[in-house]
N, C-alpha and C positions, 0 to 999 in steps of 0.2 A: 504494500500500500504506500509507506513512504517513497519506494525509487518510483509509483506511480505516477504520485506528486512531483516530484523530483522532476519527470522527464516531461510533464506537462508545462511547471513553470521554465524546463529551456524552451520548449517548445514556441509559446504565448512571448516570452521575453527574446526572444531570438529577432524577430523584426525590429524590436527596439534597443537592441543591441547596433544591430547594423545603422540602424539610423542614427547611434548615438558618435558610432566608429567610421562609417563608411569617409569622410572627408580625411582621415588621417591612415586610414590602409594605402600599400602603395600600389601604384597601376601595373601591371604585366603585360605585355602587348605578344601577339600570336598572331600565325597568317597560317595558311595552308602550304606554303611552299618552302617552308622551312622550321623547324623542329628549336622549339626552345628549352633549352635544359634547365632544369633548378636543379641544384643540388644542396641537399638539407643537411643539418650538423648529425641527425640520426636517419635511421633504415627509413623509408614510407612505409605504415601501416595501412592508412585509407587517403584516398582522394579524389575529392569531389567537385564535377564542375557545376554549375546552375543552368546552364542550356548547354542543349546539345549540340550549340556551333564550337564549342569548347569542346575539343578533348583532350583529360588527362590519363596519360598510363604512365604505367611503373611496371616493374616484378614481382607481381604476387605470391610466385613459388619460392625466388629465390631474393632477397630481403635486400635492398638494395636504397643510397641513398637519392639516385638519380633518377626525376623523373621527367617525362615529356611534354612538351604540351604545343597542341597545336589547334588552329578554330578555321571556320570558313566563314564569310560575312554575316554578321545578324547583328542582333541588340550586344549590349555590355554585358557585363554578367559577374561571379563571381569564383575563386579558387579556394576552397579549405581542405586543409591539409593536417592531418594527426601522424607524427611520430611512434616511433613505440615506444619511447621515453615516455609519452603521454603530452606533449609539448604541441597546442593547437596553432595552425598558421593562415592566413587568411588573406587574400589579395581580390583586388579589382580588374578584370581580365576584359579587354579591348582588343580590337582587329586591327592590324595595320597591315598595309600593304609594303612599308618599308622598315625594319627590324633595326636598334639600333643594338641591340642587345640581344646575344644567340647563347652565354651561358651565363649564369648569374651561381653563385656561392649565397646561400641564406644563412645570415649568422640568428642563434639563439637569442639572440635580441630583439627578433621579427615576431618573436611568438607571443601570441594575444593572449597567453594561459596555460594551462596543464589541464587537461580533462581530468585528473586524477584528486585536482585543489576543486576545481568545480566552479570555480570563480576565480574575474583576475578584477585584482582595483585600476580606477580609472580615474581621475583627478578626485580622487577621495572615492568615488562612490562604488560599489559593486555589483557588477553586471554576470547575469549569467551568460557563459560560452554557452555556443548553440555546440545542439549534440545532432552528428551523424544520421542516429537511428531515435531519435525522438520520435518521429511521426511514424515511424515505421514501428512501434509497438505498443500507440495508443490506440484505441475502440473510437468510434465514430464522435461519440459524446463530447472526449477533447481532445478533438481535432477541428484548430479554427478554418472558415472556410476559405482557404487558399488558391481559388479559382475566382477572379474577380468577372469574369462574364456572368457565371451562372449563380445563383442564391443556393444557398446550403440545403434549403428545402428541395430544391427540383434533385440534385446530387444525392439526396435521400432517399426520395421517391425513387428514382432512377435505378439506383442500386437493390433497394425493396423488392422492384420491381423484377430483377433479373435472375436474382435468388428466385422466382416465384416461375419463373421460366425452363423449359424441357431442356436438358443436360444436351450439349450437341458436341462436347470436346471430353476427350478423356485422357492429358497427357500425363502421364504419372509416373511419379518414381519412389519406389518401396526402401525399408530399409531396416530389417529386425523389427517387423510388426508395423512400423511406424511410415502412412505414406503421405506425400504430398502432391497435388493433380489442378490441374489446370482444367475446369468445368464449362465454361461459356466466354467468349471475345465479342464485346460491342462496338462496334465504330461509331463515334458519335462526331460530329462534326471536328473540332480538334480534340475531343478527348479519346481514348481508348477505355473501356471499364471492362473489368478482369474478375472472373470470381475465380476464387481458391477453396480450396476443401483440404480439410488433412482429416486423417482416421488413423488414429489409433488403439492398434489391437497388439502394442507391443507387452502391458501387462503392466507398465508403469505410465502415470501421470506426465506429461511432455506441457513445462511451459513456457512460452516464447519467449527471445528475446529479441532476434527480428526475423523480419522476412523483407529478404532483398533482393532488388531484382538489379540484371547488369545486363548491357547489348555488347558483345565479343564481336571485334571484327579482325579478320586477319585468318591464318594459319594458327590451328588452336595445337595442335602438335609442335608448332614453332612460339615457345612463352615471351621469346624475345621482339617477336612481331608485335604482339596479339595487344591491342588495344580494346580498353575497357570502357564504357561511361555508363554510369549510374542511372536510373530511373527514376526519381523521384516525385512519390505517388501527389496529387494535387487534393487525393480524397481517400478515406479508408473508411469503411463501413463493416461495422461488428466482426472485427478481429478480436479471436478470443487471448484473453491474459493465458489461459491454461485451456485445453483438450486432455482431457480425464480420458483414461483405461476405459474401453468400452465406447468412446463415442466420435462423432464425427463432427465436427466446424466447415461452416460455408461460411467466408465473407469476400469481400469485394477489394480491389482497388481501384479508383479511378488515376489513370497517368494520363499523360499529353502525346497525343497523338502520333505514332511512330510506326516507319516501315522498315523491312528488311534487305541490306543489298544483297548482292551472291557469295558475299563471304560473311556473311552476319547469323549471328545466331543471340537468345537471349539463354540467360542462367537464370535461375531463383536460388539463392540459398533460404532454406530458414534452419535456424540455428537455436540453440535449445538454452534456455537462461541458467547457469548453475548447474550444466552440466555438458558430456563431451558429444553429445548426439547434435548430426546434421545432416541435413538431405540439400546433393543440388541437383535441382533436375535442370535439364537441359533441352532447346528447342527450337527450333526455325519456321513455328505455328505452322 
């Protein structure tokens, strides 16, 4: 119940975190034709762009401080970056057509915090660091609605509605009793809505800690190719805390709108809170 709390006020305080910070993070500029390196004081744990004209990779297998980053024209956006020190990094990411800067060294003085302090001070006052998987393991209830075209109601309904709909997809993947399945795909104008099911009949109680979804592009047998970028959902509708022994969870995600090239495939992990179970299934819809 606490880390509930917990992850709801990063959640809620995470836009006024950036509104507090964004004039004083520094800019990172990215183009498609050329590859801009950061190299961090420790390994990359995670990183995340905000739009998908951004993308960042790293090495996920093999633990590395250098990562890439590269964008093709759109809006501005944003880079956060976690260490496995625990040591949060955060930048402002722009396109340019001319790069004046191709590798850059990030000293431990760029880090907006420690996820492991939970807070960093800021001319006296204390702000919470936005978390990773904050929205990725609250229930609909508190989740604000972070889709500014549609009201939280219609996103409600919408989702209600498709839980209530005939099962047309059965992508699954099992794993000592425990599975996770892809049930129904919505195209909705720019959004995409996703129901998920997990069923467990492992014999023990399974409860979340996230569930995340990734687009791989590249050569997935070549890890030094393979570029990653994150999904991040716009809406989640009744994700369960816990899937008890004996039963089965449908909920939804709502994402933004996304197609697949001929080398693209999606992951889902979900990952078990407190302990070492994890399912990735894997998929090219």
């Amino acid at each position: 119940m606490i880390r509930s709390l917990m992850l709801i006020s990063l959640f809620v305080n995470t836009n006024i975190f950036f509104a507090q910070s964004t004039q004083s993070l520094d800019t990172i500029y990215a183009n498609e034709k050329m590859n801009t390196a950061l190299i961090f004081p420790s390994e990359i744990r995670q990183g995340i762009s905000g739009a998908t004209n951004f993308v960042f990779t790293h090495n996920r297998e093999r633990g590395q401080r250098i990562g890439l980053l590269k964008a093709t024209k759109g809006a501005n956006s944003n880079l956060l970056v976690i260490t496995t020190d625990g040591q949060v990094y955060s930048y402002i990411l722009k396109y340019s057509n001319q790069l004046k800067e191709l590798n850059r060294f990030i000293l431990e003085t760029e880090s907006i915090g420690n996820e492991k302090e939970g807070r960093t001070k800021e001319k006296g006052k204390l702000n919470w660091i936005p978390s990773l998987f904050a929205i990725e393991t609250m229930d609909s209830d508190s989740i604000s609605n972070n889709h500014t075209k549609y009201s939280k109601e219609f996103l409600e309904k919408s989702c209600a509605s498709l839980l209530k709909r005939p099962e047309k997809k059965n992508i699954r993947q099992s794993k000592d009793g425990l599975s996770i399945a892809i049930k129904n795909i919505v195209y909705y104008d720019d959004l995409v809505f996703m129901q998920f099911e997990i069923k467990n009949d492992s014999g023990i109680d399974f409860e979340i800690d996230y569930l995340k979804l990734v687009i791989l592009t590249g050569n997935t047998k070549r890890q030094s190719s393979l570029q990653t970028n994150t999904l991040v959902p716009k809406y989640i509708y009744k994700i369960p805390k816990k899937t008890r022994y004996a039963e089965t969870s449908r909920f939804v995600y709502v994402l933004p709108k996304f197609t697949f090239g001929a080398k693209e495939r999606m992951q889902v992990y979900l990952k078990e809170l407190n302990g070492n179970r994890e399912l990735v299934l894997s998929s090219s819809l």
